[in-house]
DRENPA-3360 file (N, C-alpha, C; in nm, 2 decimals, always signed):
BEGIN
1 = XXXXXXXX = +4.89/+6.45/-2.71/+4.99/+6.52/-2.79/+4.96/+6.67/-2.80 ~ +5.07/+6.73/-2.82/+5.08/+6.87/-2.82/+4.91/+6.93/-2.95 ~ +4.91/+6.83/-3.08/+4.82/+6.86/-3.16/+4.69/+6.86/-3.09 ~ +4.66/+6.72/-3.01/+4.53/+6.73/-2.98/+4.51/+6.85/-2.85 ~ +4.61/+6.89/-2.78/+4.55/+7.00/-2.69/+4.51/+7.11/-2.80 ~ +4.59/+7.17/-2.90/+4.52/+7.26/-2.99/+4.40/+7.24/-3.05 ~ +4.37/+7.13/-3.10/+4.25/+7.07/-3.14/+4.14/+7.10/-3.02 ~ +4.15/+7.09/-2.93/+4.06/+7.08/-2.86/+4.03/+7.23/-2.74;
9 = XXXXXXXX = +4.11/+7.31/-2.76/+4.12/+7.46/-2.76/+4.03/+7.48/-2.85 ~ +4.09/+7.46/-2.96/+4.06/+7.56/-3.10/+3.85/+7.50/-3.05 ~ +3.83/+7.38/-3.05/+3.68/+7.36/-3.03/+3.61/+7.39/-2.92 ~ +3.67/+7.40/-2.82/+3.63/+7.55/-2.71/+3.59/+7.67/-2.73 ~ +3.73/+7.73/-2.81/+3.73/+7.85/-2.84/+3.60/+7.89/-2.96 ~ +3.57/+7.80/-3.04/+3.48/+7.80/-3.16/+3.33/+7.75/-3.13 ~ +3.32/+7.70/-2.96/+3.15/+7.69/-2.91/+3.11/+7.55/-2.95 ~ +3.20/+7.46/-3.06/+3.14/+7.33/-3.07/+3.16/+7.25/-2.99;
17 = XXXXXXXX = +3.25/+7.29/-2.85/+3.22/+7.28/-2.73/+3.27/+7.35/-2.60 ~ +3.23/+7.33/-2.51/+3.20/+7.41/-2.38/+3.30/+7.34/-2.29 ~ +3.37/+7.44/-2.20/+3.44/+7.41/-2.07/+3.40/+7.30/-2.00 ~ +3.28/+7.37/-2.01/+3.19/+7.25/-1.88/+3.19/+7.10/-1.93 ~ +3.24/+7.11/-2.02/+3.21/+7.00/-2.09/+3.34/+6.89/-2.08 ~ +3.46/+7.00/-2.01/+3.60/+6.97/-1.98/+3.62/+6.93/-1.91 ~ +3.59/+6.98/-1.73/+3.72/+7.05/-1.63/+3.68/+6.95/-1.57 ~ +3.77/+6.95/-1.48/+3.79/+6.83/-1.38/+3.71/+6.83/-1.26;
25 = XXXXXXXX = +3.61/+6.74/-1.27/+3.53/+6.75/-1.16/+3.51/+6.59/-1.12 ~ +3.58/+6.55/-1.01/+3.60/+6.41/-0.99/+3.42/+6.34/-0.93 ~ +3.34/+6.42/-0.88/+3.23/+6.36/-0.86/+3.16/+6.30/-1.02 ~ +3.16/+6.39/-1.14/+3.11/+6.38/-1.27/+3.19/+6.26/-1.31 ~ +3.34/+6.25/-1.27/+3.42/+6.14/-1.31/+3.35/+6.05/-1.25 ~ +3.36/+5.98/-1.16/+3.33/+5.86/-1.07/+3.20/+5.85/-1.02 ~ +3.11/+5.92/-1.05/+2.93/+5.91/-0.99/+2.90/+5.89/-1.14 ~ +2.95/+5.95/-1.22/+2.85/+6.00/-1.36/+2.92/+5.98/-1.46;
33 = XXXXXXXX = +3.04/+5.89/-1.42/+3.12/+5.77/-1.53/+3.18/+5.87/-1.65 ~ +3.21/+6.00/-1.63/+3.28/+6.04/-1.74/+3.40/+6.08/-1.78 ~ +3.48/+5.99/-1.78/+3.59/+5.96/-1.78/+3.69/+6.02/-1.86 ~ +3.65/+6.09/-1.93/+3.67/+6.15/-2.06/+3.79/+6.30/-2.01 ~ +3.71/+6.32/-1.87/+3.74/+6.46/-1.80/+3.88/+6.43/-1.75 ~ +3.93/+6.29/-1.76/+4.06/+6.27/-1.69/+4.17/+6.32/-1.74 ~ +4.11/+6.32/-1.92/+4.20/+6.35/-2.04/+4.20/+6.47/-2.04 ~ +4.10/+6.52/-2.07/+4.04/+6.66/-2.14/+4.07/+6.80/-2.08;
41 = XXXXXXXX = +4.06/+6.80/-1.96/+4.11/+6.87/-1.83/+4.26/+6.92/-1.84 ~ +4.34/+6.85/-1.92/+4.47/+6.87/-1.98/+4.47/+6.95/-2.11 ~ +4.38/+6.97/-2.17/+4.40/+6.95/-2.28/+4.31/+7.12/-2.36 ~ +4.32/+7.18/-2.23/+4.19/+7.26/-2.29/+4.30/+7.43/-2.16 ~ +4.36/+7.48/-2.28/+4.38/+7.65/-2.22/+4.34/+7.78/-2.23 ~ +4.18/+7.79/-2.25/+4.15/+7.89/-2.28/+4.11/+7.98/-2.36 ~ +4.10/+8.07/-2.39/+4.00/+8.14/-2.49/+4.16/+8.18/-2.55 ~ +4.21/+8.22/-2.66/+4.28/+8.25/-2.79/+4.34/+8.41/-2.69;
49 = XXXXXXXX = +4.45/+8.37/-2.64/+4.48/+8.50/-2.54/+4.64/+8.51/-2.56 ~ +4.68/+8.61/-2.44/+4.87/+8.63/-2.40/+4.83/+8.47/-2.29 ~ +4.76/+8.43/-2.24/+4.79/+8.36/-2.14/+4.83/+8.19/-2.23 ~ +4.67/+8.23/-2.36/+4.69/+8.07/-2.41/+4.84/+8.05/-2.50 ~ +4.87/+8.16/-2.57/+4.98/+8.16/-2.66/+5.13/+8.15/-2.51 ~ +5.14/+8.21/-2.43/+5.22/+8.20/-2.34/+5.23/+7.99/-2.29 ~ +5.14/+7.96/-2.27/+5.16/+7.83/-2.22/+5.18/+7.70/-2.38 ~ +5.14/+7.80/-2.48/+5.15/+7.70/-2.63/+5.28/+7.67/-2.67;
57 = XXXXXXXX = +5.34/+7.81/-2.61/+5.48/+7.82/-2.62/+5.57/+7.75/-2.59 ~ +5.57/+7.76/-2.45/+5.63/+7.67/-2.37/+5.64/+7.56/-2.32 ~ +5.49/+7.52/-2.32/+5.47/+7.36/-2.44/+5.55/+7.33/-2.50 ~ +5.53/+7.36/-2.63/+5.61/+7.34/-2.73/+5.76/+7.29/-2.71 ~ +5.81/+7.42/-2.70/+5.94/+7.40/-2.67/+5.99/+7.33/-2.58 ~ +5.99/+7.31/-2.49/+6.03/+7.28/-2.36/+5.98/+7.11/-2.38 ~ +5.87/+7.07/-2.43/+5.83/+6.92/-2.44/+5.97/+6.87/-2.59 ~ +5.98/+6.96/-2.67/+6.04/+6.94/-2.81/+6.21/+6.89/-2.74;
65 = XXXXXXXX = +6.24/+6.98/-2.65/+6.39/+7.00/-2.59/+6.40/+6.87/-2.53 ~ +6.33/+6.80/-2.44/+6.29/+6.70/-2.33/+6.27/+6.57/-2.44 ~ +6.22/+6.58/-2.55/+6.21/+6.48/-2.63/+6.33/+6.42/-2.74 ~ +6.41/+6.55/-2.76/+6.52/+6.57/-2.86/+6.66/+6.57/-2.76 ~ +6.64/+6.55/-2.64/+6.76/+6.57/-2.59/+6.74/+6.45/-2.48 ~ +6.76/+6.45/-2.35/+6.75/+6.37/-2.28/+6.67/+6.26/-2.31 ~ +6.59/+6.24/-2.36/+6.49/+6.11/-2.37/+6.50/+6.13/-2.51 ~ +6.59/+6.12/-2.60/+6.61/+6.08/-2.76/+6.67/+5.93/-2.76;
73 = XXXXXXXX = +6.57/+5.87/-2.82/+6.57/+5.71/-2.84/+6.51/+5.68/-2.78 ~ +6.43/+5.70/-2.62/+6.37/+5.64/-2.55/+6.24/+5.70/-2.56 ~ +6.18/+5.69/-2.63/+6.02/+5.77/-2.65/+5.93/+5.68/-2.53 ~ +5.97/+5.54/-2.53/+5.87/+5.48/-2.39/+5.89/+5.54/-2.23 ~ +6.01/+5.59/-2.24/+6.04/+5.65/-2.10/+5.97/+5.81/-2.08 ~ +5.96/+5.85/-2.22/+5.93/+6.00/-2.24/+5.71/+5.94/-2.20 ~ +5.69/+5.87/-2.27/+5.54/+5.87/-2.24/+5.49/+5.84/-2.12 ~ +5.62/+5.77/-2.06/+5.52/+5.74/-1.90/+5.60/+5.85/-1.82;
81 = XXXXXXXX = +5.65/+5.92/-1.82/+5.69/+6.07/-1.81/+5.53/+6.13/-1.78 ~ +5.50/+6.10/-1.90/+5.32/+6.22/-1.92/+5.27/+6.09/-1.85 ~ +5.24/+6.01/-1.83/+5.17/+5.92/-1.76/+5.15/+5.94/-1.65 ~ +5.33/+5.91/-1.57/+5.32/+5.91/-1.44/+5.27/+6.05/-1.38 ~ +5.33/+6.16/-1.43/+5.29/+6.33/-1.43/+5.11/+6.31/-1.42 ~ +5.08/+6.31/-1.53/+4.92/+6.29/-1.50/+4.84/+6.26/-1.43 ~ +4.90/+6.10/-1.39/+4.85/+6.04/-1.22/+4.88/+6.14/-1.14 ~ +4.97/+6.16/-1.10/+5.02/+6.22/-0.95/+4.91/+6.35/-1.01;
89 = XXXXXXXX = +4.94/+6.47/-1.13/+4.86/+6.55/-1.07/+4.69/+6.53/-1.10 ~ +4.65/+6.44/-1.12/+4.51/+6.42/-1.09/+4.44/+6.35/-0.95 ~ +4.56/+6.29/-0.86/+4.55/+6.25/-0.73/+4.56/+6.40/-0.68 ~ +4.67/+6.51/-0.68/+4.66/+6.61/-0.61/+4.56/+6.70/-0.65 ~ +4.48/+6.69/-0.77/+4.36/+6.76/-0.79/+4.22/+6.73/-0.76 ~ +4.26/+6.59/-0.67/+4.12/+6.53/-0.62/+4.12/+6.65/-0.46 ~ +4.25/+6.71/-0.42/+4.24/+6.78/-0.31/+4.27/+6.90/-0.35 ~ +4.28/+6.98/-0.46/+4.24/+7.11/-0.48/+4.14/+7.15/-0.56;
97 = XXXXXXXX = +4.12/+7.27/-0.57/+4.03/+7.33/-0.60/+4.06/+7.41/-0.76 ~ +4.10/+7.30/-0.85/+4.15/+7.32/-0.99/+4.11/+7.19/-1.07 ~ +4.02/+7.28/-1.21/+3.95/+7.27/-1.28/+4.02/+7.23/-1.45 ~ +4.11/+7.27/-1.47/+4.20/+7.25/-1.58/+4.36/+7.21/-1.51 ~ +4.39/+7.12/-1.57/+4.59/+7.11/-1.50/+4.63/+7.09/-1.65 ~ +4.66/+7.16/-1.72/+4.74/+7.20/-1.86/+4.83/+7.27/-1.83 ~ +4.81/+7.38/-1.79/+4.92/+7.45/-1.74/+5.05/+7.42/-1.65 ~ +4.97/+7.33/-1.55/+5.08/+7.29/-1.45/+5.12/+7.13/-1.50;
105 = XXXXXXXX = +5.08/+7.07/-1.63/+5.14/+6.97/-1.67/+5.24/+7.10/-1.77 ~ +5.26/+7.15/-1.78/+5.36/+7.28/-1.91/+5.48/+7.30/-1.76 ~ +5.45/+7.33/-1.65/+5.55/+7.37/-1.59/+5.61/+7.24/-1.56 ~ +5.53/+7.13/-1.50/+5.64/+7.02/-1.49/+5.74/+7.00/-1.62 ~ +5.72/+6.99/-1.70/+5.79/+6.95/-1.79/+5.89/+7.09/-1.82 ~ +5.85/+7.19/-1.73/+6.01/+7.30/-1.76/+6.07/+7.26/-1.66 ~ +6.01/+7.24/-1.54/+6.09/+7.16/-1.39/+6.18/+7.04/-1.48 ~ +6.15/+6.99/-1.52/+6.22/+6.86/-1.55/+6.30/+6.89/-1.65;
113 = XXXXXXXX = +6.34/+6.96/-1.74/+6.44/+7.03/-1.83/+6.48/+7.08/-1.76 ~ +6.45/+7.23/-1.68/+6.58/+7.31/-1.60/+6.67/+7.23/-1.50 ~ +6.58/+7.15/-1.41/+6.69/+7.08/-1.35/+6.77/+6.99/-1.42 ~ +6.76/+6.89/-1.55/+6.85/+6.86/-1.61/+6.98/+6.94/-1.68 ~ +6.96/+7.05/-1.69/+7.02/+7.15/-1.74/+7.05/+7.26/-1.63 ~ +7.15/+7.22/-1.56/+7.14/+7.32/-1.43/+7.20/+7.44/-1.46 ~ +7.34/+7.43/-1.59/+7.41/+7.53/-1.60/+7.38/+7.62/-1.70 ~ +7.26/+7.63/-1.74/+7.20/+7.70/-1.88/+7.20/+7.85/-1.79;
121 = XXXXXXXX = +7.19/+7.92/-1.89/+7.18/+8.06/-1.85/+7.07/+8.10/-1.91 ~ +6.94/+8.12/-1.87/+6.84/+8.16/-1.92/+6.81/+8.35/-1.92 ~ +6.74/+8.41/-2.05/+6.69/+8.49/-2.08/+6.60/+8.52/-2.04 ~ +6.48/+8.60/-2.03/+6.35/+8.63/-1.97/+6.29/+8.72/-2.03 ~ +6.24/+8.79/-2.16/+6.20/+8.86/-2.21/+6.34/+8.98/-2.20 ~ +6.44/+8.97/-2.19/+6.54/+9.03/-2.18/+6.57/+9.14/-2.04 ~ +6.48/+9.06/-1.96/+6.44/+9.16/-1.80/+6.56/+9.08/-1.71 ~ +6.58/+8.99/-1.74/+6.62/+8.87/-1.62/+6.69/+8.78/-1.68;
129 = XXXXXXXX = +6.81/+8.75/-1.62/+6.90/+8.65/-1.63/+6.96/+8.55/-1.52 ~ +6.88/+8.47/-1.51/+6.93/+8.34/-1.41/+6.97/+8.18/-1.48 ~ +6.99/+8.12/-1.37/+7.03/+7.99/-1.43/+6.89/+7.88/-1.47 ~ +6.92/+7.82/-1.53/+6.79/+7.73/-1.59/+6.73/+7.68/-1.45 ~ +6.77/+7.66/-1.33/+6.69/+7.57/-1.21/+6.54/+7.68/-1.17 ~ +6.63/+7.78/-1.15/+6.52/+7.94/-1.12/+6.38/+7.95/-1.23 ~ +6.39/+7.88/-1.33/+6.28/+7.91/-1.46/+6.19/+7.88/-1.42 ~ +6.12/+7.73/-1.37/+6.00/+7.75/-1.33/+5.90/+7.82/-1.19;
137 = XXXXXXXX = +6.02/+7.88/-1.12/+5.99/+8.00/-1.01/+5.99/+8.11/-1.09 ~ +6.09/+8.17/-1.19/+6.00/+8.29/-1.22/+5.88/+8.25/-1.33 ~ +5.85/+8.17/-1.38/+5.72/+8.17/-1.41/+5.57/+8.15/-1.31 ~ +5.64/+8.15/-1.22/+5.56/+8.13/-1.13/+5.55/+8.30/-1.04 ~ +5.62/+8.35/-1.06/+5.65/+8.47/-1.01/+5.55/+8.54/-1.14 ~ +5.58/+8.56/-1.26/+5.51/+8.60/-1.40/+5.40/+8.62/-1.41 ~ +5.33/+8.47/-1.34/+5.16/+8.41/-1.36/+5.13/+8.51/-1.23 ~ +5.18/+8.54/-1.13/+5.09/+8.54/-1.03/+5.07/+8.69/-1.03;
145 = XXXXXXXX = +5.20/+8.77/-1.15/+5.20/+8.91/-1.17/+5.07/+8.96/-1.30 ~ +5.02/+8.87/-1.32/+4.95/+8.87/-1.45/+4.77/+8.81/-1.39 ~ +4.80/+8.81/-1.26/+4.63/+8.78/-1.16/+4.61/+8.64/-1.17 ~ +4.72/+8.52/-1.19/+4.67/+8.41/-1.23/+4.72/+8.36/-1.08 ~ +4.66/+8.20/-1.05/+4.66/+8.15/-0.93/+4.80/+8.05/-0.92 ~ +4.84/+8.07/-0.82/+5.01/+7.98/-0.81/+5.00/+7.87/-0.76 ~ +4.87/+7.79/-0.74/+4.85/+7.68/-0.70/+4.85/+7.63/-0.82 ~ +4.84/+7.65/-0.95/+4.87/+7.53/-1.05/+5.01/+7.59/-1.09;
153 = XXXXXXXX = +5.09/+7.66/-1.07/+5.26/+7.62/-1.10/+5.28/+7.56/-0.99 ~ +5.28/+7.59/-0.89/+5.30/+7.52/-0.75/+5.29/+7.37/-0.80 ~ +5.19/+7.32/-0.82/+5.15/+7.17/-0.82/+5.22/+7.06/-0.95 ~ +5.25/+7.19/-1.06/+5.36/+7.17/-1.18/+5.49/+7.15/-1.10 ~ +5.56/+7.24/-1.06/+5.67/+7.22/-0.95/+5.67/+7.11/-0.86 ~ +5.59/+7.10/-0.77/+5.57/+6.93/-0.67/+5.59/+6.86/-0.79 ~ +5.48/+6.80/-0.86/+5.51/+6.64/-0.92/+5.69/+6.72/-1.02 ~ +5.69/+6.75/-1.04/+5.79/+6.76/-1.18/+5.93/+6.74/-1.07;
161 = XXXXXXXX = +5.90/+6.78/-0.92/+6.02/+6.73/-0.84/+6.03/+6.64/-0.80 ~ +5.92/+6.54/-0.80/+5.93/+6.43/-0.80/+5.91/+6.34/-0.88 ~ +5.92/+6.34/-0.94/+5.98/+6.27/-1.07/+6.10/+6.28/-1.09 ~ +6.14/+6.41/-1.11/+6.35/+6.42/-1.12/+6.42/+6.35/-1.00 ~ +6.33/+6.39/-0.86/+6.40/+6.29/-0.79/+6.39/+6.17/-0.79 ~ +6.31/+6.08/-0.85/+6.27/+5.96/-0.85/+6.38/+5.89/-0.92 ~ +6.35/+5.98/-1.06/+6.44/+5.93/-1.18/+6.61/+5.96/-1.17 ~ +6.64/+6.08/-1.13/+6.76/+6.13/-1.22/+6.80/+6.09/-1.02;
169 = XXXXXXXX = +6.78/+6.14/-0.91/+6.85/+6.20/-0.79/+6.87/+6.02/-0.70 ~ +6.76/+5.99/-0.66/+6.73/+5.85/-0.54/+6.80/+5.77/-0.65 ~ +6.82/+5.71/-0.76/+6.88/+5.58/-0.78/+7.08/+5.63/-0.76 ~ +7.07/+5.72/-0.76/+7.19/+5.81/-0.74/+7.25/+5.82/-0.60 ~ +7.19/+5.74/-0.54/+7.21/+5.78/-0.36/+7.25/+5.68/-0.31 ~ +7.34/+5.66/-0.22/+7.38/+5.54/-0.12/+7.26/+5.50/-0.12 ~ +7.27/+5.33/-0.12/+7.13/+5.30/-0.11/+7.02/+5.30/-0.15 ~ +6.98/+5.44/-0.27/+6.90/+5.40/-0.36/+6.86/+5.32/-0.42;
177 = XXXXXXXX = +6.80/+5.35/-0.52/+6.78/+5.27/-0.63/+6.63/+5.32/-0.71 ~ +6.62/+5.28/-0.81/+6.53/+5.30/-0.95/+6.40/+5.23/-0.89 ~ +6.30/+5.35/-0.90/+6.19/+5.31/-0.82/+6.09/+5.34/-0.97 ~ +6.14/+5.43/-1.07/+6.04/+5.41/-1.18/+6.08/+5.31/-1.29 ~ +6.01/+5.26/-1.30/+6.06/+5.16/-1.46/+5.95/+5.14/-1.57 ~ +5.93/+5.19/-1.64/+5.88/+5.16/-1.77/+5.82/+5.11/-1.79 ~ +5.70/+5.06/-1.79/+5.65/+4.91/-1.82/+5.68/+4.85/-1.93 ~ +5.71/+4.74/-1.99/+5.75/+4.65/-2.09/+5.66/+4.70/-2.18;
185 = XXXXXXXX = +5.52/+4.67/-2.18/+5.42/+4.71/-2.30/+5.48/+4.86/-2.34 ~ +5.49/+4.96/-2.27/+5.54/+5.07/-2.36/+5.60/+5.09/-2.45 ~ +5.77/+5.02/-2.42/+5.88/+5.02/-2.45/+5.85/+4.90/-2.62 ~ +5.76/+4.81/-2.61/+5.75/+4.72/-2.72/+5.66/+4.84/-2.80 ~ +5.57/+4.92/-2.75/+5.48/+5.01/-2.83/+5.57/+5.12/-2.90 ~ +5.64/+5.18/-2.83/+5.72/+5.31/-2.88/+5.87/+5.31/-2.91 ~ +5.94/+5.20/-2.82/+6.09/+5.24/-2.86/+6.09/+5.17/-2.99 ~ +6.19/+5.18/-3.08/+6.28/+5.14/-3.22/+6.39/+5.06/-3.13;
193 = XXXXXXXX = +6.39/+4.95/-3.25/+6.52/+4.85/-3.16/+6.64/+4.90/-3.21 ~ +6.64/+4.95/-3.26/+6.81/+5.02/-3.29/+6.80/+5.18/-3.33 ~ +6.90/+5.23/-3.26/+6.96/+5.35/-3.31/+7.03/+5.41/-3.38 ~ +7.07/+5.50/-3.43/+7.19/+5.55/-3.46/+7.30/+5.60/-3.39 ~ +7.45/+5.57/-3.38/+7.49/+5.60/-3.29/+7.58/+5.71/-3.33 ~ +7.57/+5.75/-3.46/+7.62/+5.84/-3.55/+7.55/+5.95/-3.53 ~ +7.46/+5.97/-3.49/+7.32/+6.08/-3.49/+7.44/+6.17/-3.36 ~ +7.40/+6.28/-3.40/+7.47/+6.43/-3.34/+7.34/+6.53/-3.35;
201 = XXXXXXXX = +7.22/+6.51/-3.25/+7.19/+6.60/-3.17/+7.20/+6.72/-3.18 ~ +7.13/+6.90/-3.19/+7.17/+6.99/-3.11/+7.13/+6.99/-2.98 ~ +7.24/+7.06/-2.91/+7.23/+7.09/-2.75/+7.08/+7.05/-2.70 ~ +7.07/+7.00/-2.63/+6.90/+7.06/-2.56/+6.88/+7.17/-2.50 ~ +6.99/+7.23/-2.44/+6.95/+7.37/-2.34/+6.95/+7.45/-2.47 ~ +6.99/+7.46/-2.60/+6.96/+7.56/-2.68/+6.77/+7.58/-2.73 ~ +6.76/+7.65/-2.66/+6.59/+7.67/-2.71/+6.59/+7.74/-2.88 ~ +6.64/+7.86/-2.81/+6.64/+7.98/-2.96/+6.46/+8.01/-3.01;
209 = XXXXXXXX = +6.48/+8.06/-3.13/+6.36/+8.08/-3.16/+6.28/+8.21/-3.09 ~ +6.28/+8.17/-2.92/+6.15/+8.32/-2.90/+6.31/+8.35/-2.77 ~ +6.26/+8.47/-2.74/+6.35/+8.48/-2.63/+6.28/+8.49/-2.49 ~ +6.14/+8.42/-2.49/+6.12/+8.39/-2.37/+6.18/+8.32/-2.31 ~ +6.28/+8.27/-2.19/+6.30/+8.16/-2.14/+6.45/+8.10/-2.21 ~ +6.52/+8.24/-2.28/+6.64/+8.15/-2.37/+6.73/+8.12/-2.29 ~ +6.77/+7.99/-2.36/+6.90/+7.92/-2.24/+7.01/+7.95/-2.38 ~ +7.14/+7.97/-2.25/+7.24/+7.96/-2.32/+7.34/+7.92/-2.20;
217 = XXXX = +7.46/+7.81/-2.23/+7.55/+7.72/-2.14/+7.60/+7.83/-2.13 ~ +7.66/+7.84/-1.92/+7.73/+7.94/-1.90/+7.91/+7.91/-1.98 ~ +7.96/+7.99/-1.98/+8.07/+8.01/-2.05/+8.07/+7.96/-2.20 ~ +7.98/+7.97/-2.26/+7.95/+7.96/-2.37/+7.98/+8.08/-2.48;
% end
């Protein structure tokens, strides 16, 4: 959860404990049984910066939008979301050369909001105005202007397109069909057996709040 990645910052950042103590190093995982790193590795951005408050942010938001809008009522489909996301990028981190994937679990989850929201008109510190699909390319444009490496938006981008395709695009297709499904234990752990059908939602593409990243529906 969004708490325990702060939790576990904030004890980085405070020395009661150490990076090293974090990052993803799959020989320590699987020779040296510490398994701990599979979680942790997600969960840890940095020293108290523009970079850590920039990714807290959009965290936040963007997971809040994704939970309150498209996947409202279905909290079991939202957690194997972070599930399936986490597999895929800890297989692609057995072949790169990346030490933390927090950040690029932050961009999948804007990949997976913009493209559900294709007609949002997004804000950009007031520099830039494109449609919601373009957002996690210019953050990717952003990071790489700020000295940071584009192999973890990059790798945020891959899985977060595969998963929209999985989910929202291939069951959608001649001959598709639904290749992710939920597992039952989830669904008995997290969904509520009934809803409200009365419940009225605001928008999801309305972020508001900061104007990094603000969406607004075109012709709105």
């Amino acid at each position: 959860s969004l708490a325990q990645r702060k939790r576990v910052t904030y004890l980085g950042v405070y020395k009661l404990i150490t990076p090293f103590q974090l990052y993803f190093n799959p020989e320590l995982i699987f020779k040296h049984f510490q398994v701990w790193r599979l979680i942790t590795n997600y969960l840890f951005f940095g020293p108290v910066g523009f970079n850590f408050l920039f990714n807290m942010i959009f965290l936040y938001r963007y997971c809040r939008m994704l939970e309150e809008g498209s996947f409202r009522g279905r909290t079991a489909d939202f957690v194997f979301m972070f599930l399936f996301g986490g597999l895929l990028m800890t297989l692609f981190g057995l072949f790169v050369n990346l030490v933390f994937l927090g950040q690029a679990f932050t961009i999948m989850l804007v990949y997976v909001w913009s493209r559900r929201n294709p007609y949002v008109r997004m804000n950009f510190f007031g520099l830039l105005i494109f449609q919601a699909p373009f957002l996690p390319w210019v953050l990717m444009g952003f990071s790489l202007l700020l000295g940071n490496s584009i192999i973890v938006d990059l790798l945020g981008i891959a899985v977060g397109h595969i998963y929209f395709f999985l989910e929202d695009v291939f069951p959608n297709q001649p001959g598709g069909g639904r290749l992710l499904r939920t597992p039952s234990v989830l669904k008995a752990i997290f969904d509520t057996p009934e809803d409200d059908p009365n419940y009225n939602p605001l928008p999801e593409e309305r972020p508001g709040g900061f104007a990094w990243g603000e969406g607004q529906r075109l012709g709105g």
